[in-house]
C-alpha positions, 0 to 999 in steps of 0.5 A, a space after each residue: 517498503 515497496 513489495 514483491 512476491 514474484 514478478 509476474 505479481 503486483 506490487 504491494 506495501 504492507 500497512 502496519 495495524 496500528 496506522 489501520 486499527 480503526 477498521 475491521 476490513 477493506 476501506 478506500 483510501 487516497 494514498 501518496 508515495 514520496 510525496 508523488 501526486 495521491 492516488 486511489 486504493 483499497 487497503 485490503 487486510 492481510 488475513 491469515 491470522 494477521 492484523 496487519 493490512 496491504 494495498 497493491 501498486 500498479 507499475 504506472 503507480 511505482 513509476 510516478 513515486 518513482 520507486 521499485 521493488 525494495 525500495 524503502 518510501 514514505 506513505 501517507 494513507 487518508 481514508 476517503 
């Protein structure tokens, strides 16, 4: 689901820890949206006590997937 704390924020998609289990901090990744052309993150950890990990959305990024904030999607992450 496409995220969003407050307006003036990014965007972002929590990953669940278990599709990132493998990592123990950032990592780079091309990520796709909907089946949108992939694009370039870093997958961050969420922290705070929490194994789950997250990457921000441009809106450039949102527009092309063609999604908006709480819009559910399909992702598919490939570690680089």
């Amino acid at each position: 689901m496409i995220l969003r704390k407050r307006d003036d924020l990014p965007c972002y998609i929590i990953v669940k820890p278990e599709i990132a289990h493998t990592f123990s901090g950032a990592f780079e990744a091309h990520v796709t949206i909907n089946d949108s052309a992939p694009f370039h993150r870093r997958i961050h950890p969420w922290g705070k006590g929490s194994d789950a990990y997250f990457f921000n959305l441009t809106q450039v990024q949102c527009t092309k997937a063609g999604v908006r904030t709480g819009d559910r999607c399909r992702i598919a992450i490939s570690p680089v």
